[in-house]
VODO-902088 format. One record per atom (N, C-alpha, C): x, y, z; residue number from 1; atom name; residue in three letters. Coordinates in steps of 0.1 Angstrom, whole numbers, always signed. Atoms other than C-alpha are relative to their C-alpha. Layout:
+-------+-------+-------+-----+------+-----+
!  east ! north !    up !   n ! atom ! res !
+-------+-------+-------+-----+------+-----+
!     X !     Y !     Z ! NUM !   CA ! ALA !
...
+-------+-------+-------+-----+------+-----+
//
This chain:
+-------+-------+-------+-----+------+-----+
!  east ! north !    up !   n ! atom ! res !
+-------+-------+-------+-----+------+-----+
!   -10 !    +8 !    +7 !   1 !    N ! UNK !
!  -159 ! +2086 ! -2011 !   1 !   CA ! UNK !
!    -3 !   -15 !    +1 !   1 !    C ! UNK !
!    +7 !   +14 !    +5 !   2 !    N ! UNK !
!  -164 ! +2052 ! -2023 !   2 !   CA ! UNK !
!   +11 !    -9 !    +8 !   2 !    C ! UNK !
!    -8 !    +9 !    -9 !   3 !    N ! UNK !
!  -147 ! +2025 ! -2000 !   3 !   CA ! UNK !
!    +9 !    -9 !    -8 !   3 !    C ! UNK !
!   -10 !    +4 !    +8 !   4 !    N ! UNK !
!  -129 ! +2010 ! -2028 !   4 !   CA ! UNK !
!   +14 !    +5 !    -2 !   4 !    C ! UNK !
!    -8 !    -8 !    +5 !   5 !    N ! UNK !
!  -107 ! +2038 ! -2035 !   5 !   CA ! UNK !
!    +6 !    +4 !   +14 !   5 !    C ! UNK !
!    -9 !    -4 !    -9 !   6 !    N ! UNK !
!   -98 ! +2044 ! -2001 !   6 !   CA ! UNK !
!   +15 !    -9 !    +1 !   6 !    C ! UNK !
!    -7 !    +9 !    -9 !   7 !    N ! UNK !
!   -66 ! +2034 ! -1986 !   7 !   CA ! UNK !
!    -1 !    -3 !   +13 !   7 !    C ! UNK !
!    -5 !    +5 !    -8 !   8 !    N ! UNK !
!   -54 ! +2016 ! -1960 !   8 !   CA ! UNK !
!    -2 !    +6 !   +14 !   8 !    C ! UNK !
!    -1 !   -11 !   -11 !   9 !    N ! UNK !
!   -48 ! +2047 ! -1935 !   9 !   CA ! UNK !
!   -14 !    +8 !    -2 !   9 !    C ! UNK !
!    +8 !    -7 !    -1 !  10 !    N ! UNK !
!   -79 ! +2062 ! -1947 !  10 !   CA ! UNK !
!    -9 !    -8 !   +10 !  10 !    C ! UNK !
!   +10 !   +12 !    -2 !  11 !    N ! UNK !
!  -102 ! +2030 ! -1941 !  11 !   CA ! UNK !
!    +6 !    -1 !   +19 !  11 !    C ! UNK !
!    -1 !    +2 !   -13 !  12 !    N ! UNK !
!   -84 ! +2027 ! -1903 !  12 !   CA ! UNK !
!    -1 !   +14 !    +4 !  12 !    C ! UNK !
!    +1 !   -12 !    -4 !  13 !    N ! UNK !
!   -86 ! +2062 ! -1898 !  13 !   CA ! UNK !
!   -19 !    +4 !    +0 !  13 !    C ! UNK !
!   +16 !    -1 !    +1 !  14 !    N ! UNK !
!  -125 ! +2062 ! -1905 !  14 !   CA ! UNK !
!    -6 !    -8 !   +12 !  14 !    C ! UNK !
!    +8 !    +8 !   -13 !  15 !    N ! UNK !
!  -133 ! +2030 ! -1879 !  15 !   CA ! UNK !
!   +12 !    +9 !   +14 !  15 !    C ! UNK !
!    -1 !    -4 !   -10 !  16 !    N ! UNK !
!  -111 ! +2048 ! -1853 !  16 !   CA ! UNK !
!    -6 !   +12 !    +5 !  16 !    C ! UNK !
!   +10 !   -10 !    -2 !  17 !    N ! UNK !
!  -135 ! +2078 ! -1855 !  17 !   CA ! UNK !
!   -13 !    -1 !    +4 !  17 !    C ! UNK !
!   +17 !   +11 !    -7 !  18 !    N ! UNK !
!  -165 ! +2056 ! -1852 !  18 !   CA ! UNK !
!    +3 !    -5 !   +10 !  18 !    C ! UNK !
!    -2 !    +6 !   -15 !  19 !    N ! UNK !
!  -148 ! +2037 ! -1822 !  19 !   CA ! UNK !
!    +0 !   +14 !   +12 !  19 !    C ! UNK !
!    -1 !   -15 !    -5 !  20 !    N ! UNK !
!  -138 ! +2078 ! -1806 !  20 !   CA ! UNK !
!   -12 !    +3 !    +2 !  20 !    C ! UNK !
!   +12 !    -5 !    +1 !  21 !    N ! UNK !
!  -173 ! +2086 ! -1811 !  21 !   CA ! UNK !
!   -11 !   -10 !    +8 !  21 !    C ! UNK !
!   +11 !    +8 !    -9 !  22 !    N ! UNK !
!  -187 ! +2055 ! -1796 !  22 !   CA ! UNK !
!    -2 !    -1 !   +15 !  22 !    C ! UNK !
!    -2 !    +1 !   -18 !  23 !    N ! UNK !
!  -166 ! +2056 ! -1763 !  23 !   CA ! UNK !
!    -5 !   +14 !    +3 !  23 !    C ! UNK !
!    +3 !   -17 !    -3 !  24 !    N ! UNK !
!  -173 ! +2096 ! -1761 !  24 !   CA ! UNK !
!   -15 !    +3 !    +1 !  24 !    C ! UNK !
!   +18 !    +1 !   +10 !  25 !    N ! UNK !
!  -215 ! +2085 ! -1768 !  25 !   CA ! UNK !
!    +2 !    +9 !    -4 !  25 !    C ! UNK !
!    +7 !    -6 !   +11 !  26 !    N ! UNK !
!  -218 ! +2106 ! -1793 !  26 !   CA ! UNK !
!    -7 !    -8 !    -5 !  26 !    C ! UNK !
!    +4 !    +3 !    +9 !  27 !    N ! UNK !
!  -232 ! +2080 ! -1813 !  27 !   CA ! UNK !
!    -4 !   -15 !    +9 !  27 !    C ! UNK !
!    +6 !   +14 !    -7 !  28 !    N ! UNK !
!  -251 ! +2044 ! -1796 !  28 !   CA ! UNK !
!    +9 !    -8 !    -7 !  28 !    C ! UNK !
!    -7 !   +14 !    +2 !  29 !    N ! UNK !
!  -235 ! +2007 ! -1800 !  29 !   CA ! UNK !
!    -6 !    -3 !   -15 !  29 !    C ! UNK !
!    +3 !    +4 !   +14 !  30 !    N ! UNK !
!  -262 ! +2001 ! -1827 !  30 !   CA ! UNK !
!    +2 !   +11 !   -15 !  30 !    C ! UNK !
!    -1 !    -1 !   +12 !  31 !    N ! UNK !
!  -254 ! +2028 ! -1848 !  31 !   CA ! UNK !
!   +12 !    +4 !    -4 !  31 !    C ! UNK !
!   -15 !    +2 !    -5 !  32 !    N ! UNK !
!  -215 ! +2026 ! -1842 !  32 !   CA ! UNK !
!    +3 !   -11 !   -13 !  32 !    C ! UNK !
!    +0 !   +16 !   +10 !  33 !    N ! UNK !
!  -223 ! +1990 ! -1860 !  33 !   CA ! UNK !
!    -7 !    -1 !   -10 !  33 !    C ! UNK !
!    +6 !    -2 !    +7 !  34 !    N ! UNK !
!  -242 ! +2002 ! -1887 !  34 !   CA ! UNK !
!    +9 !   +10 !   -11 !  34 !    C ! UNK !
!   -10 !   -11 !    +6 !  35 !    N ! UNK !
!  -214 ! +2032 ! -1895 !  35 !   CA ! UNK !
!   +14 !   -13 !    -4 !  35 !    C ! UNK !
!   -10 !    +7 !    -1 !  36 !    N ! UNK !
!  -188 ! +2004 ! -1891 !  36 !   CA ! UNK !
!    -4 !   -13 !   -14 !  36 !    C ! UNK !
!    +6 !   +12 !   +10 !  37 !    N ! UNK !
!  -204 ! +1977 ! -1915 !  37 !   CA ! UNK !
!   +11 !    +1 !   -18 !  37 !    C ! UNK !
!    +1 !    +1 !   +11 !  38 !    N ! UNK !
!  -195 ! +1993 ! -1948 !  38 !   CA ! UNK !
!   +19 !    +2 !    -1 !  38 !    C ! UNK !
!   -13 !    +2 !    -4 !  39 !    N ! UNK !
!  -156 ! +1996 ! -1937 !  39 !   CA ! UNK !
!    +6 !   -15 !    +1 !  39 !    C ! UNK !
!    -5 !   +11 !    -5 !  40 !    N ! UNK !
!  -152 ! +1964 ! -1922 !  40 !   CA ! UNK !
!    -2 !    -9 !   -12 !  40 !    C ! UNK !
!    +2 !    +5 !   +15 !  41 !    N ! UNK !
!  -165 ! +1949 ! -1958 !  41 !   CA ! UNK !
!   +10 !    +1 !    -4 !  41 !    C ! UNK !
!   -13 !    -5 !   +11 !  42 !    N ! UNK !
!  -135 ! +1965 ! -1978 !  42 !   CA ! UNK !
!   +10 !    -4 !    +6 !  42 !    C ! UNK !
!   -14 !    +6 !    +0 !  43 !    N ! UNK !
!  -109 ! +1957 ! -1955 !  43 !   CA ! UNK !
!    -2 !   -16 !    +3 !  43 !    C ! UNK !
!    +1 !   +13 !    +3 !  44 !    N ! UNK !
!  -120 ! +1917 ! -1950 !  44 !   CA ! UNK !
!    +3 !    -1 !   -11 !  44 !    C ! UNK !
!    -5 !    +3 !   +11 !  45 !    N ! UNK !
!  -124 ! +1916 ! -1985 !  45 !   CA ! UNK !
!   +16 !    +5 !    -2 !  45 !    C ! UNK !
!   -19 !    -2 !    +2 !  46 !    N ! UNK !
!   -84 ! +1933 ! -1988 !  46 !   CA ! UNK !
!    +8 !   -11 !    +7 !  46 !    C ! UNK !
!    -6 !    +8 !    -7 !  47 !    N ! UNK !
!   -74 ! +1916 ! -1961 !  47 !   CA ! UNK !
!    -1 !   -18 !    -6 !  47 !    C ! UNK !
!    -3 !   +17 !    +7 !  48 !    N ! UNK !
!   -85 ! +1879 ! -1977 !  48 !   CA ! UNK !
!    +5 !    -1 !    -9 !  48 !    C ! UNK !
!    -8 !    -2 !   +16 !  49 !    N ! UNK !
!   -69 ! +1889 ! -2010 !  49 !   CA ! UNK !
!   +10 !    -4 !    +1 !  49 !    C ! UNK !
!   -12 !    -1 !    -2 !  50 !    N ! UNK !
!   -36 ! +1892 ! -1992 !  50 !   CA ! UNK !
!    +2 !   -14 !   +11 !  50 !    C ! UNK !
!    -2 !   +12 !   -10 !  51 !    N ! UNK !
!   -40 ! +1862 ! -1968 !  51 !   CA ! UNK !
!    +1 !   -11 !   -16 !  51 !    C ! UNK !
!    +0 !    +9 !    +7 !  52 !    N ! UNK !
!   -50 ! +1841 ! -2002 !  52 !   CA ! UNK !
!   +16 !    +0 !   -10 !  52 !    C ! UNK !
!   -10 !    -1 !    +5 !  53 !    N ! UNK !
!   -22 ! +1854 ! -2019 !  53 !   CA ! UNK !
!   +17 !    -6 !    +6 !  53 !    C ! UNK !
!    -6 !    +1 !    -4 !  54 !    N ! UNK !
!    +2 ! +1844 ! -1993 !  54 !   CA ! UNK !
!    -1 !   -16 !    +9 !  54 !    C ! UNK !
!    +8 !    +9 !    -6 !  55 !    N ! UNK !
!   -16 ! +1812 ! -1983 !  55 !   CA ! UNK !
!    -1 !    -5 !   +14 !  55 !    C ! UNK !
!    +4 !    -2 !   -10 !  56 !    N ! UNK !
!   -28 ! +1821 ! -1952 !  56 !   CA ! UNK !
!   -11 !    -6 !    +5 !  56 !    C ! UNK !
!   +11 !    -2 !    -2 !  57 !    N ! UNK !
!   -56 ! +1814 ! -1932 !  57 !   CA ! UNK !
!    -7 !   +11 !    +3 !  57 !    C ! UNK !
!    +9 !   -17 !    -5 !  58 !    N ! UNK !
!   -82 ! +1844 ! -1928 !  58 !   CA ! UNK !
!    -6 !    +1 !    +9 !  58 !    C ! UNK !
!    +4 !    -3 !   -12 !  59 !    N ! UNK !
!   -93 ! +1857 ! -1897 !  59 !   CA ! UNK !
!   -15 !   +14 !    -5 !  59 !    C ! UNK !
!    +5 !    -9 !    +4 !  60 !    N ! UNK !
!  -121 ! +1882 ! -1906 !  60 !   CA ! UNK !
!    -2 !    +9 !   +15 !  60 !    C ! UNK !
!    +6 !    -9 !   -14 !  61 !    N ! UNK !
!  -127 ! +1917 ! -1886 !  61 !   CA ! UNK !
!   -14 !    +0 !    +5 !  61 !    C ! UNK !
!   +16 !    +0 !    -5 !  62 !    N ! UNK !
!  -157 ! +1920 ! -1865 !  62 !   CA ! UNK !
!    -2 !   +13 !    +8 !  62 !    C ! UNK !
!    +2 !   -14 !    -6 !  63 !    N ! UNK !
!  -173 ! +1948 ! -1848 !  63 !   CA ! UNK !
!    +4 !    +3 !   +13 !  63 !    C ! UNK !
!    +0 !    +4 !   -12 !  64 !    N ! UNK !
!  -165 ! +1933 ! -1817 !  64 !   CA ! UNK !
!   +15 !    +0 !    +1 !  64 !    C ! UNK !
!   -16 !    -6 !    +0 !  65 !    N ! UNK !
!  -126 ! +1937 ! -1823 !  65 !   CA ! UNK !
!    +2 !   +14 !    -1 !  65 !    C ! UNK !
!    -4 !   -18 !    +1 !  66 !    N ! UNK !
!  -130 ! +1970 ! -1834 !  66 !   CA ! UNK !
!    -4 !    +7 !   +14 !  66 !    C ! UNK !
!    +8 !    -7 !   -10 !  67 !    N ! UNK !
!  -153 ! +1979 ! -1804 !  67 !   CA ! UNK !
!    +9 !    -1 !   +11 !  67 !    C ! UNK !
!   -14 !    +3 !   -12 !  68 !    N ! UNK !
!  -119 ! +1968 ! -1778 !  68 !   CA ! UNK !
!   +10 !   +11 !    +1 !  68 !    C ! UNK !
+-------+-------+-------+-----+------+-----+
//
């Protein structure tokens, strides 16, 4: 499924599978941050949309919040 079309709950429901998978190793740090990349894209970009719209400043996610 194309990361566009996701929602909200899907797109956090996807990096908390990748985080589950990383603390459980199943899966290394580097490629944790590699599965996580194309996520954290779609929601920045959402997330600046709605900070601009609301004239915010933007904080972007990093892998390094997710990984906490």
């Amino acid at each position: 499924m194309d990361t566009s079309q996701m929602t909200g709950a899907d797109l956090r429901y996807r990096l908390d599978t990748i985080k589950a998978k990383m603390t459980l190793w199943e899966i290394t740090i580097e490629q944790a941050k590699l599965d996580v990349v194309p996520y954290l894209d779609e929601v920045n970009k959402r997330w600046k949309q709605i900070a601009k719209e609301f004239g915010k400043k933007f904080y972007p996610i990093t892998f390094t919040n997710i990984a906490r």
